[in-house]
C-alpha positions, 0 to 999 in steps of 0.5 A: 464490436460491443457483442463481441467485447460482452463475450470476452467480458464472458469469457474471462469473467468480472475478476480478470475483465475489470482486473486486467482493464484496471491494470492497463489503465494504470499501467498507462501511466507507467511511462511518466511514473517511471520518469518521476521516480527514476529521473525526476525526483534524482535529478532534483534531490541531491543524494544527500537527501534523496533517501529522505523522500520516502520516510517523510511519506511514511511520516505522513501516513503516520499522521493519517493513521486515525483516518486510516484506522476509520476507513477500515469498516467503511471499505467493507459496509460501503461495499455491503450497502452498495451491493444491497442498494442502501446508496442512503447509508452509502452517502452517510459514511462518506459524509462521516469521512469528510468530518473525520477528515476534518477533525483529524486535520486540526489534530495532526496539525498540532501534533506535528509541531512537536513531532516533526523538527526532530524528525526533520533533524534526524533525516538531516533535512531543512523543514520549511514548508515540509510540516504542513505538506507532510500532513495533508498528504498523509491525510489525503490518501486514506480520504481518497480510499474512501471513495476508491471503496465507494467506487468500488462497492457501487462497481464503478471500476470505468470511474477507477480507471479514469482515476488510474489514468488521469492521476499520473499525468496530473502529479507530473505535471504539479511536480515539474512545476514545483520541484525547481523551486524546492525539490522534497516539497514538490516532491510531497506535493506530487504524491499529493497530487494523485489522491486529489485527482482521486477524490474529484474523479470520485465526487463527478462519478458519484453524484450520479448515484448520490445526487440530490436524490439520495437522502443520507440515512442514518447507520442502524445500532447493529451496524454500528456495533458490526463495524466496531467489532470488526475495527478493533482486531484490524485497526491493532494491525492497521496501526501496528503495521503504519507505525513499524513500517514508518520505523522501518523505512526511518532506518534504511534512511538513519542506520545505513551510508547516504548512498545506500539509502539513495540506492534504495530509493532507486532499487524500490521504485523499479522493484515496485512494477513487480507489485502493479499486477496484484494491486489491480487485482486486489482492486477488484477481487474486495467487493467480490470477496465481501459478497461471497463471504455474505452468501455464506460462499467459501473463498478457497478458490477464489483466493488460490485465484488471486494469489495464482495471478499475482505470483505469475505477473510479479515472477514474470516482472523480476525475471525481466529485471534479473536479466536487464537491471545491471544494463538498465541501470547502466542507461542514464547518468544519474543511475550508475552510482547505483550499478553495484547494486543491481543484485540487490535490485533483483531480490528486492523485485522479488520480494516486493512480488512476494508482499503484494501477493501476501497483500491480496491475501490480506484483502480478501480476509479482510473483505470476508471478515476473518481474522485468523490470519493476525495471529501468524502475521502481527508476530511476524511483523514484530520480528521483522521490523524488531529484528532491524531495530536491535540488530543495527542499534546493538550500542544500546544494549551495552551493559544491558545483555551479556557482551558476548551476545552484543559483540555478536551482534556487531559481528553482523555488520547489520548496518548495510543495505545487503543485510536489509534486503536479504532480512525482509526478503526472508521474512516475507518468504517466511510470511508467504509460506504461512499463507500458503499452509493457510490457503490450502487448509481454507480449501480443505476445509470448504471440500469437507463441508461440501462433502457432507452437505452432499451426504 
């Protein structure tokens, strides 16, 4: 039997093995997934609030964004130590994370006491016990990517899928527990949940490579300056994409009727299974394309790969939704309020398919060091999210641009879930395309070297 699994392994080779193994355990927990986010979180959180749930993550993972900026190099070195065998260095980046953690715990703290009573008033939610969830669990899940890269820079991927598989079960379980007592807080609670499972999976695997042996070592000055340079064009985008991206789901919440942000909570969950695919296989093509990039190996191939599996998985999911989602959504009580928007249901899947494969273009850039890429896609994203902002808020520009272009804007009727949908759906076809053109120069241009390296 164990011959026989090594020769699958063979044949499919590390990319799709640990790709697709990483996929089942995660999609183990499907089942309960979509009985949080389908069934769980409506039947506890009124419409009125239930398009509040995902801004107030967003809010959260603005205060995390320092600590998310910091994991930026840690992903790639931990993943260069690793594969050297420096498991000393490796210890040391995770001991600079804990500190950072800290640090940047005391400072979110402070900063949300003046940050979040305004944002709680224009959500049109009690605070309570909210500030302080809100915190942790923005910190809490760029913490637990640290040792996710830990993991996967050491090729744990066993130890991934038991995070995958056990995480799930484990924030059902903290919410069934806490959401009767106050829906949105169980709510934070529960998405806390799987990046702490994350963290203490991740500390029982690593202490077989990080034991009491392993002396943490001190990073070398090139590092340092390495890592520098390589934070400071990634952690413009990284903050730039968190803070419009919070922007952006604050607006589905703000300039749209309840109802059609409490539809959009329910449309984006079920358009989110598009993206499982891509997430696994982002998961464990970074290591691989770190490595490549320090061989000096060209990633053309691997990256028409990458993007190849996640369109064929994320196409096939919507195709699924496209002919079943007006009937799914038929199926249970708390959903057919959001029936008429099954149409809307279908294009969100689809473009939610779209940006995780654009996203696996971003891993495997980032993992190899390149960063042409930002120069098409920080514009892109400034468009995206701006285009939003002065379309649905065209009053404040009364007075300011000429009446005609303002009442042109009106005309738009930019302020409906429709107009969203198909704004970011174009969008992201826009980015996709640009990727596209990038892919295939990457690919021209390694046949070029190889051909006169063969002359």
């Amino acid at each position: 039997m164990t011959n026989l699994i090594l020769r699958f392994r063979d044949k499919f080779g590390d990319l799709w093995w640990w790709s697709m193994l990483l996929f089942l355990a995660a999609r183990s927990g499907d089942l309960i997934q979509a009985f949080i986010g389908l069934w769980l979180v409506p039947k506890y959180v009124p419409q009125e609030e239930l398009g509040a749930a995902l801004p107030l993550l967003q809010a959260g993972s603005v205060f995390g964004l320092p600590l998310a900026i910091l994991v930026v190099p840690f992903s790639r070195w931990l993943t260069i130590y690793a594969a050297n065998g420096e498991k000393g260095k490796v210890k040391r980046l995770l001991s600079i994370a804990f500190c950072g953690t800290a640090l940047t715990f005391i400072l979110a703290a402070l900063a949300s006491r003046f940050i979040l009573p305004a944002l709680f008033e224009r959500l049109s939610v009690a605070d309570g016990s909210l500030g302080l969830l809100i915190v942790c669990a923005g910190l809490l899940v760029p913490f637990s990517g640290v040792f996710n890269n830990a993991l996967q820079g050491l090729r744990r991927y066993g130890a991934m899928a038991v995070c995958h598989a056990i995480s799930t079960p484990f924030r059902l379980v903290v919410m069934l527990v806490a959401m009767p007592f106050r829906a949105l807080s169980g709510y934070i609670l529960g998405q806390m949940a799987a990046p702490a499972m994350t963290v203490a999976v991740s500390c029982i695997s690593l202490r077989k490579e990080l034991g009491r042996d392993v002396k943490s070592a001190p990073l070398g000055r090139a590092d340092v300056k390495a890592m520098a340079a390589y934070t400071l064009p990634i952690g413009i985008y990284v903050a730039l994409g968190t803070l419009l991206g919070a922007w952006q789901i604050l607006l589905f919440r703000q300039r749209l009727p309840e109802i059609e942000s409490a539809a959009y909570y329910i449309i984006s969950r079920l358009g989110e299974i598009t993206a499982y695919a891509a997430l696994a296989i982002s998961a464990v093509v970074f290591p691989m394309a770190v490595e490549a990039s320090q061989k000096g190996q060209g990633e053309g191939s691997l990256l028409a790969k990458v993007l190849l599996g996640s369109y064929a998985a994320g196409l096939a999911v919507t195709l699924v939704l496209a002919v079943s989602g007006r009937w799914f959504l038929g199926l249970v009580p708390l959903w057919r309020d959001y029936i008429p928007y099954s149409g809307l249901l279908v294009l969100n899947a689809l473009r939610m398919a779209i940006c995780a494969a654009n996203g696996t273009f971003y891993t495997c850039q980032t993992a190899a060091g390149r960063f042409k890429f930002l120069l098409y896609w920080v514009p892109l994203t400034l468009v995206e999210n701006g285009a939003l902002v002065v379309l649905t808020g065209y009053g404040a520009f009364r007075g300011i641009l000429p009446d005609a272009a303002v009442d042109w804007m009106a005309s738009l009727d930019a302020g409906r879930l429709s107009f969203f949908i198909w704004w970011l759906s174009g969008c992201a076809a826009v980015q996709a395309c640009a990727v596209a053109i990038h892919v295939f120069a990457m690919r021209k241009s390694s046949k070029s070297r190889l051909s006169r390296k063969s002359r």
